[in-house]
C-alpha positions as a printed NumPy array, in Angstrom:
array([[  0.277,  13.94 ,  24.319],
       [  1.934,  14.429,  21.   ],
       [  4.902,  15.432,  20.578],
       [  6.412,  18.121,  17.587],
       [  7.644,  15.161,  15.649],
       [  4.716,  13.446,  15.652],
       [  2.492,  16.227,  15.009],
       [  4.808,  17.311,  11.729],
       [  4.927,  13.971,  10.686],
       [  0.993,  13.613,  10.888],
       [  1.084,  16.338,   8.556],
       [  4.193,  15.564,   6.338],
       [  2.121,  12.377,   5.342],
       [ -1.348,  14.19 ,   5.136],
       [  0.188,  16.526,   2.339],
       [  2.307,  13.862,   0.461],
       [ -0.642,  13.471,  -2.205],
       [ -1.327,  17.492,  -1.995],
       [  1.008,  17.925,  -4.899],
       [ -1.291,  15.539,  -6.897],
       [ -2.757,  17.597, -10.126],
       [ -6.146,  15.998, -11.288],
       [ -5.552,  16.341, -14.743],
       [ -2.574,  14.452, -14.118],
       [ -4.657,  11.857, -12.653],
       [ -7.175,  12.247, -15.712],
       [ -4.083,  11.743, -18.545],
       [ -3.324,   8.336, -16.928],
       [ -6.983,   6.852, -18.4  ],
       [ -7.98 ,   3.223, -18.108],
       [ -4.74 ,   1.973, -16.523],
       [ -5.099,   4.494, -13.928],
       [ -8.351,   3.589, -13.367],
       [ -7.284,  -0.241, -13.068],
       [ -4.401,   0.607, -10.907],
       [ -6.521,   2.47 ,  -8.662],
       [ -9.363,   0.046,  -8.545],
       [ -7.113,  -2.586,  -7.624],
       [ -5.434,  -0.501,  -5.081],
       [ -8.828,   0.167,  -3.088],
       [ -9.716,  -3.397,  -3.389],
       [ -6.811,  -4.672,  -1.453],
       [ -6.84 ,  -1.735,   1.047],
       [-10.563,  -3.055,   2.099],
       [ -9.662,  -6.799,   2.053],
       [ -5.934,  -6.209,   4.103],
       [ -8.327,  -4.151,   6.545],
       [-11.137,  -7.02 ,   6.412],
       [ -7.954,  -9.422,   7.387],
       [ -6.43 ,  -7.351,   9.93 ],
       [ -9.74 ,  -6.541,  11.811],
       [-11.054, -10.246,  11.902],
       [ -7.63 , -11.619,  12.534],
       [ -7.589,  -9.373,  15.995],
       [-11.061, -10.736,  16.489],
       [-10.494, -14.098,  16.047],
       [ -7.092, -13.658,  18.303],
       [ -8.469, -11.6  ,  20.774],
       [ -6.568,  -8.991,  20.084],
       [ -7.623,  -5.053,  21.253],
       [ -8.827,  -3.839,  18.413],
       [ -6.246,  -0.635,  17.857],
       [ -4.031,  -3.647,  16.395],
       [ -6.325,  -4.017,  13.515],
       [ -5.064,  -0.824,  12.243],
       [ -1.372,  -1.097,  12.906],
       [ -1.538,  -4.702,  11.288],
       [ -3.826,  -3.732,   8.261],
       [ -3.282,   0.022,   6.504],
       [ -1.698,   1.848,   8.736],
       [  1.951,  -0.195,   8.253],
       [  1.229,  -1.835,   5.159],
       [ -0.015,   1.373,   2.647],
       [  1.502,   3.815,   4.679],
       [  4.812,   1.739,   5.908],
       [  7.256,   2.563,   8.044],
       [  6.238,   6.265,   7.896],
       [  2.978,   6.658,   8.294],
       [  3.191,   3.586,  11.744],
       [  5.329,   5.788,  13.037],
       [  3.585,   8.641,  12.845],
       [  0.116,   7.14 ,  13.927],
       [  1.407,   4.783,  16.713],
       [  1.448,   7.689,  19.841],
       [ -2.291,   8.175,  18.699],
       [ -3.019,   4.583,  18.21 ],
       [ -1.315,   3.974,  21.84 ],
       [ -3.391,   6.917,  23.507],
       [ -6.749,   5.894,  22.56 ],
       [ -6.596,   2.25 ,  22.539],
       [ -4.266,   2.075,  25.516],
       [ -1.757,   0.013,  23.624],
       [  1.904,   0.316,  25.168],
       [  3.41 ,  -1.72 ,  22.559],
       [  1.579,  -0.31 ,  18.963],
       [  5.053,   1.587,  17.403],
       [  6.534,  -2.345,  18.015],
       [  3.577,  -3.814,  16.331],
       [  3.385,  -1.533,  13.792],
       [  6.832,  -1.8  ,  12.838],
       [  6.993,  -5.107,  12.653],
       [  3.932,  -5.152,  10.692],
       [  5.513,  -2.829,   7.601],
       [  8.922,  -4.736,   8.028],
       [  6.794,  -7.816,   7.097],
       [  4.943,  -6.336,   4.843],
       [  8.035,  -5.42 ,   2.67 ],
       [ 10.199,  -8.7  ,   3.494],
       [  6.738, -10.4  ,   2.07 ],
       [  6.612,  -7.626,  -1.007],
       [ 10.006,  -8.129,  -1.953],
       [  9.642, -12.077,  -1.909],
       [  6.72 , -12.223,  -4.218],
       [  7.645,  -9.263,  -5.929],
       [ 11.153, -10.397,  -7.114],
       [ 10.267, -13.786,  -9.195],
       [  7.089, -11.842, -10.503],
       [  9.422,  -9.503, -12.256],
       [ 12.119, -11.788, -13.019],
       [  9.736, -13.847, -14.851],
       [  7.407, -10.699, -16.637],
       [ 10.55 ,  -8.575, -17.946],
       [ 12.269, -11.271, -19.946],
       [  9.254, -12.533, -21.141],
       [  8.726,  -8.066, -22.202],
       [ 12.042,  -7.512, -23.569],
       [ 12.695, -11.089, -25.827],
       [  9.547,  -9.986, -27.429],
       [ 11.436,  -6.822, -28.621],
       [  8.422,  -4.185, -26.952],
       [  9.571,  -1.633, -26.074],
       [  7.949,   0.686, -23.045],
       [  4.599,   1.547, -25.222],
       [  4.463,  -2.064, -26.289],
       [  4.956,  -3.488, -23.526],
       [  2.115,  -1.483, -21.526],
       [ -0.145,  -2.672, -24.428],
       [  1.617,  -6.656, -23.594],
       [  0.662,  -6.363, -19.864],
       [ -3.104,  -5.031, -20.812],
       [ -3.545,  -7.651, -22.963],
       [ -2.064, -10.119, -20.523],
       [ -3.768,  -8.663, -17.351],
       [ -7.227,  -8.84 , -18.774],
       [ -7.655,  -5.332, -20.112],
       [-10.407,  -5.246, -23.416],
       [ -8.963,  -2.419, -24.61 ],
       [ -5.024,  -1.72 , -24.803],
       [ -3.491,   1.442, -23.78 ],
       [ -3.414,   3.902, -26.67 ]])
């Protein structure tokens, strides 16, 4: 059974994008849009991975969501508070340990990649003198975008 903590953080995550305005969402226009696209796009393929990597391993399948977006969109947070439910239905002593690990990687990963990416973008923004609506306009252009940010 769940506990108070678990049940309060079940809902303390559920309500984190409550505050969300959808004009807010509506002002952010095309680079929204991107940012969003992209987001859903690696949600599916990280769950895609996660599922046939348990399949391939023979892993029970409640892994598949501790490894994919459980722990790696929602982090530390959101394993934690979908691990008891994860363990209960799958039968899965170890899922909070899995999951855990899972985010910690996740970040460790993140924070590798992450690092040289923006050591190597915000010199290459700032020596060009742009400033923050410049450089938005820089990364469109650079990223693909037809149309830069207006």
């Amino acid at each position: 059974m769940h506990s108070a903590r678990d049940l309060l953080l079940l809902y303390f995550f559920t309500g984190v994008g409550l505050n969300a305005r959808f004009s807010d969402l509506i002002a952010g226009g095309r680079p929204f849009l991107v940012l969003l696209t992209l987001t859903l796009v690696f949600l599916v393929i990280r769950s895609v991975v996660a599922g046939g990597g348990t399949a391939l391993l023979g892993l029970p399948a409640g892994f598949s969501i501790l490894l994919g977006s459980a722990s790696l969109v929602g982090g530390h947070g959101t394993t934690i508070a979908w691990a008891p439910t994860i363990s209960t239905r799958f039968g899965l002593a170890n899922a909070m340990e899995v999951g855990i690990a899972s985010a910690t990687l996740g970040l460790v990963i993140a924070s590798i990649l992450g690092g040289p990416i923006a050591a190597g973008a915000v010199p290459l923004i700032t020596t060009a003198g742009y400033g923050v609506k410049r450089a938005a306009h820089w990364a469109c252009r650079q990223y693909g975008s037809k149309r830069a940010m207006r």
